[in-house]
Structure formats: structure tokens, C-alpha cells
CHARMM internal coordinates of N, CA and C (Angstrom, degrees):
IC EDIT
DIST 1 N 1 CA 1.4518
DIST 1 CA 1 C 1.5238
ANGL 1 N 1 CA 1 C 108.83
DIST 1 C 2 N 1.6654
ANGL 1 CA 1 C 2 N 114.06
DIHE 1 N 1 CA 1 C 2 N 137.46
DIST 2 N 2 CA 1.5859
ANGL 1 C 2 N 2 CA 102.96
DIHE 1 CA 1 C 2 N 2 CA -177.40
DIST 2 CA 2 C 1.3776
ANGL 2 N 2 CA 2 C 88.59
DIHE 1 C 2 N 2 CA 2 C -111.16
DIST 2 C 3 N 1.5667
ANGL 2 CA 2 C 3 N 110.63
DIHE 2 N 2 CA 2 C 3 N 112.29
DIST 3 N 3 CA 1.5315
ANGL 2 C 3 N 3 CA 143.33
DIHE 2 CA 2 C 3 N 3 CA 150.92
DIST 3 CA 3 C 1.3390
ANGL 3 N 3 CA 3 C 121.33
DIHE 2 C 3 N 3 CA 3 C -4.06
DIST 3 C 4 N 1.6636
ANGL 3 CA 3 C 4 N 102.61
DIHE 3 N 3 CA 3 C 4 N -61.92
DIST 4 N 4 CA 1.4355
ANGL 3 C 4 N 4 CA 133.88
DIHE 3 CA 3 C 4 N 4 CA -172.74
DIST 4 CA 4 C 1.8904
ANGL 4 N 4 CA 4 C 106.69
DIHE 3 C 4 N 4 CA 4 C -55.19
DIST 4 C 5 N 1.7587
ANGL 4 CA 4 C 5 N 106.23
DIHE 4 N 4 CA 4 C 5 N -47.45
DIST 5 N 5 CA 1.1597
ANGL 4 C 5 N 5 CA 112.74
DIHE 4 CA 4 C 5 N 5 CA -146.95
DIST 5 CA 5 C 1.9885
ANGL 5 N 5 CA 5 C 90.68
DIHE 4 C 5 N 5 CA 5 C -115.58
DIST 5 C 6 N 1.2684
ANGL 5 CA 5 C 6 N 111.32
DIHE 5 N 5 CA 5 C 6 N -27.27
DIST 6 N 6 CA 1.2153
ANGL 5 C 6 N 6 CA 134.30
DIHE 5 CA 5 C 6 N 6 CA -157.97
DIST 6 CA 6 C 1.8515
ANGL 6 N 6 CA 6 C 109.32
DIHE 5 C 6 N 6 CA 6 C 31.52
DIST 6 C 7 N 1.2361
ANGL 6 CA 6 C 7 N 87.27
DIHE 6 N 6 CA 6 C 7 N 82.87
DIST 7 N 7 CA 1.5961
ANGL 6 C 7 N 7 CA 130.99
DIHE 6 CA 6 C 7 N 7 CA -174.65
DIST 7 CA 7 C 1.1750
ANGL 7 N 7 CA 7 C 108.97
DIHE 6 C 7 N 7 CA 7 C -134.69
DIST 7 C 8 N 1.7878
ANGL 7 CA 7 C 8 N 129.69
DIHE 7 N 7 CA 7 C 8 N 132.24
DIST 8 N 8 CA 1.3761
ANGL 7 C 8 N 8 CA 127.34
DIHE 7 CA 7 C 8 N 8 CA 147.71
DIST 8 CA 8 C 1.4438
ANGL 8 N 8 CA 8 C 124.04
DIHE 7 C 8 N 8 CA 8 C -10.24
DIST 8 C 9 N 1.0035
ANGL 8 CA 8 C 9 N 128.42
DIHE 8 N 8 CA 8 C 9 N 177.29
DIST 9 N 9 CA 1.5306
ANGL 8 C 9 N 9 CA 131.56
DIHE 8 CA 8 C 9 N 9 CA 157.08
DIST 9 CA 9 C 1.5995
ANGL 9 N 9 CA 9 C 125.01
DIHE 8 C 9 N 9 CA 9 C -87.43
DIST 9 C 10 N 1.8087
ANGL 9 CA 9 C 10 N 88.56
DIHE 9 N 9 CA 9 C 10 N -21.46
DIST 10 N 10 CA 1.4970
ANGL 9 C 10 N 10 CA 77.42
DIHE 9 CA 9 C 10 N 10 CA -168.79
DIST 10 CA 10 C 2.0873
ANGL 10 N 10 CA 10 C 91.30
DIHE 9 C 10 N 10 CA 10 C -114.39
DIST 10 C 11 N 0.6902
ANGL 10 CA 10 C 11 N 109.93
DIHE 10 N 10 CA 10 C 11 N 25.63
DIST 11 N 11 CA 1.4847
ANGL 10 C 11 N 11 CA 117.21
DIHE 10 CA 10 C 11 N 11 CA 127.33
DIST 11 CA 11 C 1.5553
ANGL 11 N 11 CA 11 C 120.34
DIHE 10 C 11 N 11 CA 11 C -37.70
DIST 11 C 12 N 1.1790
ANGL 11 CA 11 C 12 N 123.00
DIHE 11 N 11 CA 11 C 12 N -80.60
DIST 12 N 12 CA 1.2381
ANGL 11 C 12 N 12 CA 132.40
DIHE 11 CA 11 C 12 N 12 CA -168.49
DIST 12 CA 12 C 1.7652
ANGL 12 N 12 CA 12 C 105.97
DIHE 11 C 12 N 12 CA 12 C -101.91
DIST 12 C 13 N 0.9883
ANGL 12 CA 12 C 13 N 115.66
DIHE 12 N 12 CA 12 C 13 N 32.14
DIST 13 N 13 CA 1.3512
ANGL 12 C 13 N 13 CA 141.12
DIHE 12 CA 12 C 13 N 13 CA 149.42
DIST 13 CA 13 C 1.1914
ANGL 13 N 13 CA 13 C 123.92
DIHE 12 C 13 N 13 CA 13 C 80.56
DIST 13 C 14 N 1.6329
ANGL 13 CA 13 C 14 N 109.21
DIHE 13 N 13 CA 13 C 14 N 26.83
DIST 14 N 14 CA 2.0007
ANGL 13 C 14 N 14 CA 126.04
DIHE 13 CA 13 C 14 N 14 CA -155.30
DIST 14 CA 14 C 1.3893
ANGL 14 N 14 CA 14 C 88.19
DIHE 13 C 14 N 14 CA 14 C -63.06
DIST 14 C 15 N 0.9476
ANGL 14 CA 14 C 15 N 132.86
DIHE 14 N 14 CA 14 C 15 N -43.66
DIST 15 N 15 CA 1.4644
ANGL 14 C 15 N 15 CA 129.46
DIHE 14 CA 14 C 15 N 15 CA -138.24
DIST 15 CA 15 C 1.9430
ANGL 15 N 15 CA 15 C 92.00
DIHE 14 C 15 N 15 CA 15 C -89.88
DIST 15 C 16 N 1.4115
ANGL 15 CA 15 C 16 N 106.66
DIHE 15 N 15 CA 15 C 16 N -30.28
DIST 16 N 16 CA 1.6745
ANGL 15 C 16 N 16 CA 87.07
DIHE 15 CA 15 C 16 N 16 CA -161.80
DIST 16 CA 16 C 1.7529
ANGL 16 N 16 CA 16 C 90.59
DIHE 15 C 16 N 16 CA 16 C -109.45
DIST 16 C 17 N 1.2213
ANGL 16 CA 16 C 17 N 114.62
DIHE 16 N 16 CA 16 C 17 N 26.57
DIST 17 N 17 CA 1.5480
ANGL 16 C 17 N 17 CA 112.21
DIHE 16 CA 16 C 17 N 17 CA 155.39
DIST 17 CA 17 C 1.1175
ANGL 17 N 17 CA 17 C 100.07
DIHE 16 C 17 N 17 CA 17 C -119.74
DIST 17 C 18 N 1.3081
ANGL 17 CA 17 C 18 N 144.18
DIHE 17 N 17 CA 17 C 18 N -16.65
DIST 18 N 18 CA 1.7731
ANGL 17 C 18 N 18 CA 127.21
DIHE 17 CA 17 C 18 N 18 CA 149.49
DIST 18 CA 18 C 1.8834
ANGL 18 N 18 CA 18 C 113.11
DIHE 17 C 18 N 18 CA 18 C -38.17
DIST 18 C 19 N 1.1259
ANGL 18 CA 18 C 19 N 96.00
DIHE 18 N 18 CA 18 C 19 N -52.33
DIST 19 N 19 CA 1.5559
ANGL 18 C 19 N 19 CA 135.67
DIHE 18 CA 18 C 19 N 19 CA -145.78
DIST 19 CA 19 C 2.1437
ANGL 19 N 19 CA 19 C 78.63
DIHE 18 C 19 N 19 CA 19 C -67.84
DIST 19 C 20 N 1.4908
ANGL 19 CA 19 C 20 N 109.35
DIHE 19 N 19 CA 19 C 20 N -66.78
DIST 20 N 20 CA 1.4095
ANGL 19 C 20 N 20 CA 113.77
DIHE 19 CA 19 C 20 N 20 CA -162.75
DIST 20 CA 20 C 1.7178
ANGL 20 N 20 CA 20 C 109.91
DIHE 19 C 20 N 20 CA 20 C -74.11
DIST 20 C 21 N 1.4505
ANGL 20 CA 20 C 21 N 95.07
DIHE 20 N 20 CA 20 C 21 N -22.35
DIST 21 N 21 CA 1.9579
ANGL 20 C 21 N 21 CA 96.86
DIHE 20 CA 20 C 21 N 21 CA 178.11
DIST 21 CA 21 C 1.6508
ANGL 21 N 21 CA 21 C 96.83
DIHE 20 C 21 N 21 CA 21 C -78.17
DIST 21 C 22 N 0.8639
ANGL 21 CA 21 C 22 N 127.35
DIHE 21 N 21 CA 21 C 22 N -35.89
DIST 22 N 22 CA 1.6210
ANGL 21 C 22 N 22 CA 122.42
DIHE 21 CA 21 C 22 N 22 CA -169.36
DIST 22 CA 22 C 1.1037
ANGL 22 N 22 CA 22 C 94.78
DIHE 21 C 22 N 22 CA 22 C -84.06
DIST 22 C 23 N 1.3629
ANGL 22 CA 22 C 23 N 150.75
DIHE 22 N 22 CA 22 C 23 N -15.28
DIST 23 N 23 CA 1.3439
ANGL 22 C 23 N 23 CA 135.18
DIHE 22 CA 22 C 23 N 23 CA 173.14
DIST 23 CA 23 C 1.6972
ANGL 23 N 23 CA 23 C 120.50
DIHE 22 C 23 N 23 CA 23 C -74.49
DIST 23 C 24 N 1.6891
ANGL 23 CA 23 C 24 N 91.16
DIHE 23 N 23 CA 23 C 24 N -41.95
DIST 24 N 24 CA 1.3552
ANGL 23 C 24 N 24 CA 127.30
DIHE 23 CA 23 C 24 N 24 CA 171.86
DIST 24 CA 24 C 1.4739
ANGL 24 N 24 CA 24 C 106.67
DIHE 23 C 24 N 24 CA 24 C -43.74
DIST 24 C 25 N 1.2518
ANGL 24 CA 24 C 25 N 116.85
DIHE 24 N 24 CA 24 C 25 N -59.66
DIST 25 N 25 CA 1.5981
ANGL 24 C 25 N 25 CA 144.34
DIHE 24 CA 24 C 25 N 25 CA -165.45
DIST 25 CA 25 C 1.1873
ANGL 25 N 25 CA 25 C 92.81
DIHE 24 C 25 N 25 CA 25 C -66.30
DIST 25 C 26 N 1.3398
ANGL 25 CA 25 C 26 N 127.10
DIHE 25 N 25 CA 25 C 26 N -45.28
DIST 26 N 26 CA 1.6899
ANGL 25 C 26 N 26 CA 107.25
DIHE 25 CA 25 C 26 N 26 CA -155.91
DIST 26 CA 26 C 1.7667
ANGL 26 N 26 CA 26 C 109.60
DIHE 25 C 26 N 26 CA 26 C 94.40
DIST 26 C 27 N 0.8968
ANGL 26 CA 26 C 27 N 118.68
DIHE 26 N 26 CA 26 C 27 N 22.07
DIST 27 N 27 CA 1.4490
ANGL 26 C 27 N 27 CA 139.61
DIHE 26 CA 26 C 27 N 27 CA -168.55
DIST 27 CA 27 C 1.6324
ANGL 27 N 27 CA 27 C 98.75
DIHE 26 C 27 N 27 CA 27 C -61.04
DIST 27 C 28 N 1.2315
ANGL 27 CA 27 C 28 N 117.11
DIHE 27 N 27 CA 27 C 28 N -30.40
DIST 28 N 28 CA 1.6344
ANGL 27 C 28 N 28 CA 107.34
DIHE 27 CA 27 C 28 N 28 CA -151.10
DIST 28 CA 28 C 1.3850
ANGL 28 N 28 CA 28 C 82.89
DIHE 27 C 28 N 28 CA 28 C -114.75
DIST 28 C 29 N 1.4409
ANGL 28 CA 28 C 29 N 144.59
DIHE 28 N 28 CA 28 C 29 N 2.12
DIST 29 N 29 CA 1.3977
ANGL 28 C 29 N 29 CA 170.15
DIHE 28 CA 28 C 29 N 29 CA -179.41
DIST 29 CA 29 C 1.8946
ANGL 29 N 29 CA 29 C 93.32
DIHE 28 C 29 N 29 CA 29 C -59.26
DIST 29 C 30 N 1.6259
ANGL 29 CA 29 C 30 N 97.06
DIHE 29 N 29 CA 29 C 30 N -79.82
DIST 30 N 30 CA 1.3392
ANGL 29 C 30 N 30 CA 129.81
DIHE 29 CA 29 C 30 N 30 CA -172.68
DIST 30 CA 30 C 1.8318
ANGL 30 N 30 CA 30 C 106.93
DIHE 29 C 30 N 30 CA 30 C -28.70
DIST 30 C 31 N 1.6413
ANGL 30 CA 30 C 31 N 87.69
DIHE 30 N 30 CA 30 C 31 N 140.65
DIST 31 N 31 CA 1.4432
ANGL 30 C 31 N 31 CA 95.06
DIHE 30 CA 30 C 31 N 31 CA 159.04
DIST 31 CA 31 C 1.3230
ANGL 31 N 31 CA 31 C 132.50
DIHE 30 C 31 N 31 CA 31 C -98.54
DIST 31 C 32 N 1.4484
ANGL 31 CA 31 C 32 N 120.37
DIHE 31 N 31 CA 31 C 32 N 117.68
DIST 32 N 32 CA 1.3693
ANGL 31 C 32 N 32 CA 104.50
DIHE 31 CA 31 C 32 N 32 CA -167.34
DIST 32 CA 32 C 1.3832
ANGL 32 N 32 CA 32 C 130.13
DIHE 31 C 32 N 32 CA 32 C -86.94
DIST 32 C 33 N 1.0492
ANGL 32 CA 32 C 33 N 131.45
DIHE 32 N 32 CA 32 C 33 N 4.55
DIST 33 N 33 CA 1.1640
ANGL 32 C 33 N 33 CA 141.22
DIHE 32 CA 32 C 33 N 33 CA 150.50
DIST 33 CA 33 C 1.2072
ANGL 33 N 33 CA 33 C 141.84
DIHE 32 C 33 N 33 CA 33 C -24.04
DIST 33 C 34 N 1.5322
ANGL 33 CA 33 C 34 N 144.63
DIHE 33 N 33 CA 33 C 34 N 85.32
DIST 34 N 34 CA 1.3783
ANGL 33 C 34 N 34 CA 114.06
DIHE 33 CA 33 C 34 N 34 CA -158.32
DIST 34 CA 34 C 1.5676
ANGL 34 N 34 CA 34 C 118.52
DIHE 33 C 34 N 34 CA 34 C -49.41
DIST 34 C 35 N 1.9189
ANGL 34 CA 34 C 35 N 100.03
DIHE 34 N 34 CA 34 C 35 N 160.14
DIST 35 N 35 CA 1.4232
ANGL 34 C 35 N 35 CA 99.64
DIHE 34 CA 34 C 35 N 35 CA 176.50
DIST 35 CA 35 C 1.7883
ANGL 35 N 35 CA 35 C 128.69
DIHE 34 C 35 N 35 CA 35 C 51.38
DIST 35 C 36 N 0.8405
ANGL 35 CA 35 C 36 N 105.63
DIHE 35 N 35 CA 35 C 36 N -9.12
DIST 36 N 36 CA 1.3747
ANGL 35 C 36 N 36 CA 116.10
DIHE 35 CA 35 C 36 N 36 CA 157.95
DIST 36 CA 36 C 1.9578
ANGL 36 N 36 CA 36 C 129.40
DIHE 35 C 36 N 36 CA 36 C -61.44
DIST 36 C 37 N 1.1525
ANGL 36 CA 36 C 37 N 97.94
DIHE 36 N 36 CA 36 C 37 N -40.13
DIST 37 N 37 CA 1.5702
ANGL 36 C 37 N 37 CA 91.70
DIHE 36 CA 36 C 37 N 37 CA 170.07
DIST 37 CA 37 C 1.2592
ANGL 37 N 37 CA 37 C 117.36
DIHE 36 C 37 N 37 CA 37 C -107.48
DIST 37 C 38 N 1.5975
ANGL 37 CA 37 C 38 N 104.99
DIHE 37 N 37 CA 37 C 38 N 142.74
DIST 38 N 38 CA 1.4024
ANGL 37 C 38 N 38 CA 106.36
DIHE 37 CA 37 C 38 N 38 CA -163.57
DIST 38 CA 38 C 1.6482
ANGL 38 N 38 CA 38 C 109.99
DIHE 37 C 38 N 38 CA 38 C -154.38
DIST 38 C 39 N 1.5091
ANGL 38 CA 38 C 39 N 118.68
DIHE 38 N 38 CA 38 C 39 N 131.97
DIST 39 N 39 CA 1.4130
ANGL 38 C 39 N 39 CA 110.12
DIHE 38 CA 38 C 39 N 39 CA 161.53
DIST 39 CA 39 C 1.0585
ANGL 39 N 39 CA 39 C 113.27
DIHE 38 C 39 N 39 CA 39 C -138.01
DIST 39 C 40 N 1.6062
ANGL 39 CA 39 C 40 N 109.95
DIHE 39 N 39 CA 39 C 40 N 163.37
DIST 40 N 40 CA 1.3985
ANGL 39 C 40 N 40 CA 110.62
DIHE 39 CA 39 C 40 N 40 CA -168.56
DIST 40 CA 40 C 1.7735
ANGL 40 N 40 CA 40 C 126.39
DIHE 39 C 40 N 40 CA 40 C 52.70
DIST 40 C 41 N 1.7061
ANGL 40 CA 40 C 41 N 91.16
DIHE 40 N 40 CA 40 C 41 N 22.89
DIST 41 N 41 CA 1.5237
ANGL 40 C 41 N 41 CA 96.22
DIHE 40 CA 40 C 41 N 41 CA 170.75
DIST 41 CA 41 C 1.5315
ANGL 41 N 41 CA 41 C 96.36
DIHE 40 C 41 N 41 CA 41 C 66.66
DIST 41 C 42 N 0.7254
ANGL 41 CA 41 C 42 N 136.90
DIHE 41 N 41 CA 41 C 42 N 3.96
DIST 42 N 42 CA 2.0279
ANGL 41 C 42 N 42 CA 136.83
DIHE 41 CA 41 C 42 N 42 CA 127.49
DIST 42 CA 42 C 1.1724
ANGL 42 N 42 CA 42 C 124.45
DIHE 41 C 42 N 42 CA 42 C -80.02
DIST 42 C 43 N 1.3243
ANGL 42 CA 42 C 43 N 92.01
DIHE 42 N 42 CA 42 C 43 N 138.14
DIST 43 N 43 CA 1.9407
ANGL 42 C 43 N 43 CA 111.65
DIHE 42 CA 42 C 43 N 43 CA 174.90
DIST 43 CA 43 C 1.5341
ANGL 43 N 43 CA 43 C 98.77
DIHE 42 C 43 N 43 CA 43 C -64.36
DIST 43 C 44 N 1.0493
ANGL 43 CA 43 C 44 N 119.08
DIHE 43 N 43 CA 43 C 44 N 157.52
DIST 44 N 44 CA 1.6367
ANGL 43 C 44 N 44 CA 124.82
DIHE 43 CA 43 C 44 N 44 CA 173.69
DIST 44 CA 44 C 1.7064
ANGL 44 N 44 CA 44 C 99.12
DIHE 43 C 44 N 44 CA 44 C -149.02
DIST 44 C 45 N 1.3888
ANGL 44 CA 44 C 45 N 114.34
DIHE 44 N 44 CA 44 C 45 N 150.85
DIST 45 N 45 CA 1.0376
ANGL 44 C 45 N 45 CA 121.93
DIHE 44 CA 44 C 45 N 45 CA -142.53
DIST 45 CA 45 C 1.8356
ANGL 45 N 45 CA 45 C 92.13
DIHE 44 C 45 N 45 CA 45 C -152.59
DIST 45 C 46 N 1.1416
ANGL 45 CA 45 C 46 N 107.72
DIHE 45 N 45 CA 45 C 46 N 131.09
DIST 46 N 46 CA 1.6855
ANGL 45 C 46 N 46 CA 113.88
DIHE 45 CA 45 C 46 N 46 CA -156.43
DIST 46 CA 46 C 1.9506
ANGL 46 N 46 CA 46 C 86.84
DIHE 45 C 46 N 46 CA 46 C -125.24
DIST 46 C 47 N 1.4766
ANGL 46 CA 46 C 47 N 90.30
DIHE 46 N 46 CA 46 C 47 N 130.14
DIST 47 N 47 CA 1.6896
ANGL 46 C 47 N 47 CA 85.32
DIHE 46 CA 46 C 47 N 47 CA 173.18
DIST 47 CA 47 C 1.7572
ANGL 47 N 47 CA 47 C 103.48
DIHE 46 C 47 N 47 CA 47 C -162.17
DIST 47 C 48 N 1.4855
ANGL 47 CA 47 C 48 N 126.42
DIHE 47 N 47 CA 47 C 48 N -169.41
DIST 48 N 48 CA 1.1513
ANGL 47 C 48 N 48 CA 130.01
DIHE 47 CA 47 C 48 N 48 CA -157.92
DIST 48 CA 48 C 2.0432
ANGL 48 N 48 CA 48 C 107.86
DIHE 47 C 48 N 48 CA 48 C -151.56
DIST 48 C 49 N 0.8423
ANGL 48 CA 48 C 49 N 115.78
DIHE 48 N 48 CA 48 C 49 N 154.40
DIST 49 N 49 CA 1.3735
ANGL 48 C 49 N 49 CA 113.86
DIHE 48 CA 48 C 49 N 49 CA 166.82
DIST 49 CA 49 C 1.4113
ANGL 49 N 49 CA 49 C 106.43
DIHE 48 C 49 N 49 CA 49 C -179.40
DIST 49 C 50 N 1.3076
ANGL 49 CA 49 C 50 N 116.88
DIHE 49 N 49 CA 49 C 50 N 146.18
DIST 50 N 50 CA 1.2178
ANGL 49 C 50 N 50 CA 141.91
DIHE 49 CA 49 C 50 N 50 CA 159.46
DIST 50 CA 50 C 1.6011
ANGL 50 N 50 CA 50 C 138.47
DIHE 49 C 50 N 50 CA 50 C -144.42
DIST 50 C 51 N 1.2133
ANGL 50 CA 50 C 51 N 110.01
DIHE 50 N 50 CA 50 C 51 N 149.17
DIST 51 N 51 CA 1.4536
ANGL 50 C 51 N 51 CA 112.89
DIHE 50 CA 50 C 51 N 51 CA -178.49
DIST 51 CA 51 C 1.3930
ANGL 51 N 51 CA 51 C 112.63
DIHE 50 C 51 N 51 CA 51 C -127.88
DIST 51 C 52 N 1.3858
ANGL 51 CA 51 C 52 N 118.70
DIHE 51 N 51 CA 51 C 52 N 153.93
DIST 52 N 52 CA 1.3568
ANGL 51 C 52 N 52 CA 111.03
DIHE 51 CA 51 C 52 N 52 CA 142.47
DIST 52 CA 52 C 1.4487
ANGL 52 N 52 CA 52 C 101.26
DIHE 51 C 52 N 52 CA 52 C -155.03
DIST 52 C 53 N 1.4202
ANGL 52 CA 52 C 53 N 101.60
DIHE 52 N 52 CA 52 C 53 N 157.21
DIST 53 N 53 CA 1.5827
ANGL 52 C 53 N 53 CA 113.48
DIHE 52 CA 52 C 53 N 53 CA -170.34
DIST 53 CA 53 C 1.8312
ANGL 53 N 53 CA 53 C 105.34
DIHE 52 C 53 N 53 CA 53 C -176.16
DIST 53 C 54 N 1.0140
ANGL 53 CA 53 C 54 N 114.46
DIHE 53 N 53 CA 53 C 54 N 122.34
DIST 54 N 54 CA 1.3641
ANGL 53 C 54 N 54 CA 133.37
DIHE 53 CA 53 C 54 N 54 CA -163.15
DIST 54 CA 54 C 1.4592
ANGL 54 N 54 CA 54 C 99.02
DIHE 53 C 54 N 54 CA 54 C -71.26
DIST 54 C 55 N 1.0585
ANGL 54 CA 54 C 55 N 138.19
DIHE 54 N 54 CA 54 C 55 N -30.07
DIST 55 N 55 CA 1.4795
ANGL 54 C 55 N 55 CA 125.42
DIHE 54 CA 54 C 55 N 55 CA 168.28
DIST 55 CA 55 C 1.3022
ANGL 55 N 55 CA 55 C 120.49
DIHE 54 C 55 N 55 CA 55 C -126.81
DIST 55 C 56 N 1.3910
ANGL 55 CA 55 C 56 N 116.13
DIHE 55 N 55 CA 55 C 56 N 159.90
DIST 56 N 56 CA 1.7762
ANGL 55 C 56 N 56 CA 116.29
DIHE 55 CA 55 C 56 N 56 CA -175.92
DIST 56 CA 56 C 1.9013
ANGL 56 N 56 CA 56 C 121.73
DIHE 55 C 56 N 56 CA 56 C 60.90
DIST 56 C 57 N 1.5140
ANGL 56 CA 56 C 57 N 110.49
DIHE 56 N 56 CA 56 C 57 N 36.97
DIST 57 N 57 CA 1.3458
ANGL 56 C 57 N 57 CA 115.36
DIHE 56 CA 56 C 57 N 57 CA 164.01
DIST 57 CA 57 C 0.9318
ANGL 57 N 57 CA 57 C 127.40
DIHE 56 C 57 N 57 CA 57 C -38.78
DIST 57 C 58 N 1.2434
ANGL 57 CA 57 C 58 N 151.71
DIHE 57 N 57 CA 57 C 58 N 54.02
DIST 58 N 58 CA 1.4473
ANGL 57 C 58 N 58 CA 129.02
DIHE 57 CA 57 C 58 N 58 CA -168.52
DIST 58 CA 58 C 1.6761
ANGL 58 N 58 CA 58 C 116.03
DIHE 57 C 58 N 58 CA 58 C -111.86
DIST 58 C 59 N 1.4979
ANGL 58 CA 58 C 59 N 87.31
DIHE 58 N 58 CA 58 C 59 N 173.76
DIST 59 N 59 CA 1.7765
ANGL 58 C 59 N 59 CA 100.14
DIHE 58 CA 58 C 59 N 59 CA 178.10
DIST 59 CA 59 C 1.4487
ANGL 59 N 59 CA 59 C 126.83
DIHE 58 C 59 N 59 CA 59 C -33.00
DIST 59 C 60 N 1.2131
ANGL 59 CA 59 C 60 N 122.75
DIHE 59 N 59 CA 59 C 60 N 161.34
DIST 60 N 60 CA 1.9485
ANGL 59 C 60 N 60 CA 106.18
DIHE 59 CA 59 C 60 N 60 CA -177.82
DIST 60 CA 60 C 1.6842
ANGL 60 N 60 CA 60 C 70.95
DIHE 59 C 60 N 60 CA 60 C -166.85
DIST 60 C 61 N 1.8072
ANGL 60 CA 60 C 61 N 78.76
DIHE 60 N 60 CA 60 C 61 N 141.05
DIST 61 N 61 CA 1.6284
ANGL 60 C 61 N 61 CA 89.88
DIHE 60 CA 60 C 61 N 61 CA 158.51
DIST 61 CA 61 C 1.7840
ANGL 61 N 61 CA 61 C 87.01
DIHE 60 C 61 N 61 CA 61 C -163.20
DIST 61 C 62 N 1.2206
ANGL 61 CA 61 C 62 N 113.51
DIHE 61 N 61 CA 61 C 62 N 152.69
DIST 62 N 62 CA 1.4636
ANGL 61 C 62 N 62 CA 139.90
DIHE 61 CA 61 C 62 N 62 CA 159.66
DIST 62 CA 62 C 1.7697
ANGL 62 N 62 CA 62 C 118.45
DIHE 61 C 62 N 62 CA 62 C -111.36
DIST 62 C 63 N 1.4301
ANGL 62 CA 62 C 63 N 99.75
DIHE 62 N 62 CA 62 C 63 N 143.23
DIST 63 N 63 CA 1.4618
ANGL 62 C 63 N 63 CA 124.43
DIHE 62 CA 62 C 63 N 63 CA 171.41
DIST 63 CA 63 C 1.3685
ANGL 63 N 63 CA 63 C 111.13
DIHE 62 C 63 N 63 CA 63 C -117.97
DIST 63 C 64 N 1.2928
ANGL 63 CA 63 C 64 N 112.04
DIHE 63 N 63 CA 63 C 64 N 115.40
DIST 64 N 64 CA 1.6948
ANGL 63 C 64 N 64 CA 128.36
DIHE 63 CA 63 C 64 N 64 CA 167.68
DIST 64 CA 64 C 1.4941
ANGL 64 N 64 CA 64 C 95.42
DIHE 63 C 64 N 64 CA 64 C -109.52
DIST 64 C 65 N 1.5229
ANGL 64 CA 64 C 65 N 86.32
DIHE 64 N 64 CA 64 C 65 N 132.22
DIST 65 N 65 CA 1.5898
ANGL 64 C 65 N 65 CA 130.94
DIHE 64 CA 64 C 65 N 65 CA 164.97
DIST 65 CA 65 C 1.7696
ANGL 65 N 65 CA 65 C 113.45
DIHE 64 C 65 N 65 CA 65 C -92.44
DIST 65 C 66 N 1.5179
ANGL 65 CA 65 C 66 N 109.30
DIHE 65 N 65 CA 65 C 66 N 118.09
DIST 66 N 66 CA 1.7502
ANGL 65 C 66 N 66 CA 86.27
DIHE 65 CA 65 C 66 N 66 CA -168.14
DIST 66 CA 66 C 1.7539
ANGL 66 N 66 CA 66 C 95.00
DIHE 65 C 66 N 66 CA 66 C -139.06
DIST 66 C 67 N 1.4195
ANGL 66 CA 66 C 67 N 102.08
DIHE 66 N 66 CA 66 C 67 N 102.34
DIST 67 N 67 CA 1.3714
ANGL 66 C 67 N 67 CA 121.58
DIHE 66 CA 66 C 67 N 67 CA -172.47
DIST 67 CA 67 C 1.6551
ANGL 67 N 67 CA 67 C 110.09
DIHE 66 C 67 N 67 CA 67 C -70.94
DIST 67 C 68 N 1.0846
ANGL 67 CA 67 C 68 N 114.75
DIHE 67 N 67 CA 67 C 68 N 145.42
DIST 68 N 68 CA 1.6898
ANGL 67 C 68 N 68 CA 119.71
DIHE 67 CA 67 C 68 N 68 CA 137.85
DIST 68 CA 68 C 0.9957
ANGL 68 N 68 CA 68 C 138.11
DIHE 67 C 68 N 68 CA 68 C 24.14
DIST 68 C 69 N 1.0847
ANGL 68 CA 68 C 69 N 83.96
DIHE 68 N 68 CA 68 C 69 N -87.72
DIST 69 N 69 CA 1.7862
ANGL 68 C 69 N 69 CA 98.24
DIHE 68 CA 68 C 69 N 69 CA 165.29
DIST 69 CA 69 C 1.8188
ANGL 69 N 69 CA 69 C 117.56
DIHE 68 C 69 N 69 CA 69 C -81.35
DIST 69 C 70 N 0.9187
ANGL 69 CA 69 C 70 N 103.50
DIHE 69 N 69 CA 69 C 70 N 45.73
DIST 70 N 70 CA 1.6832
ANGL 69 C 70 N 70 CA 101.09
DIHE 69 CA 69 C 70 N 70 CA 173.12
DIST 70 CA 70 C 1.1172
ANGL 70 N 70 CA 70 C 104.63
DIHE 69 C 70 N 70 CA 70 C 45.42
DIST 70 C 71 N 1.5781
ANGL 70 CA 70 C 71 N 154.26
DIHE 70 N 70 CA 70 C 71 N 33.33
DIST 71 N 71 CA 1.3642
ANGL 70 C 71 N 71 CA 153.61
DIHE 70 CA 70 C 71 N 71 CA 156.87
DIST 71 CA 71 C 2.1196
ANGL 71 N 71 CA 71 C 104.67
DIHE 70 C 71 N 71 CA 71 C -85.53
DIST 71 C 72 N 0.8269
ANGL 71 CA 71 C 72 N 95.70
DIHE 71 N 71 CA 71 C 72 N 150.77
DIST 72 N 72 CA 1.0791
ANGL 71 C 72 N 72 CA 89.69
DIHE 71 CA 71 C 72 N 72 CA 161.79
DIST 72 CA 72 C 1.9461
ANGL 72 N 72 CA 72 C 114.71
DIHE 71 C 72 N 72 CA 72 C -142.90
DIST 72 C 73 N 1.4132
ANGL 72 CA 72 C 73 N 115.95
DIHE 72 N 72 CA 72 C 73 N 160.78
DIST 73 N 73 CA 1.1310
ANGL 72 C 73 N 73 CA 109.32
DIHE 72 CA 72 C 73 N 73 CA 169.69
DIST 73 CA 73 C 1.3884
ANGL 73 N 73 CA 73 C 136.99
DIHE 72 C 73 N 73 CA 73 C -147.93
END
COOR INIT
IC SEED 1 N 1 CA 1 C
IC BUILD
């Protein structure tokens, strides 16, 4: 639901620019398997996110920890 407009999402078209970046990406390419894709003798790890929210945008960043044992955290 967009908050701002209190409208669906795909109103304003969230769903079919998910839909066209993952096509874009090569999305359906991917192996889904954990730990399975890898270059350069690195795991690589394919993912997605979005937001929207009419006030307080700010910066985002994440740190993965990726152990040994194929856990990650």
C-alpha cells in the first residue's frame, strides 16, 4: 500500500518494475540454490529490495558475515 497516496503499489507500477528489472537482471538466469553461484571463487548472492515511504528516506546499507559453514549472518 502507498501511504502517501493510499493506493496499491501497483498502481504506480511497483510490481511491473520489479517484474522488468528482474528480467533485465537475468533474474530467472540465477541459481537458486544456496551457495551454488560463484565467481572468482566467491559465492555471489542475488537479491532485491524496495521501499517507499513519503517521509524520512534515508541511507541503508547492510553487512553480511559469511562463515564456513555456509551460514551466513
Amino acid at each position: 500500500m502507498d501511504e502517501n497516496q493510499n493506493v496499491p503499489f501497483w498502481s504506480s507500477h511497483f510490481k511491473e518494475c520489479l517484474t522488468l528489472g528482474a528480467d533485465r537482471f537475468g533474474w530467472s538466469n540465477r541459481t537458486a540454490a544456496v551457495g551454488s553461484m560463484r565467481r572468482d571463487g566467491l559465492m555471489v548472492g542475488w537479491g532485491a529490495a524496495a521501499g517507499s515511504w513519503a517521509a524520512r528516506r534515508l541511507p541503508a546499507e547492510v553487512i553480511v558475515e559469511l562463515h564456513g559453514d555456509g551460514t551466513a549472518r
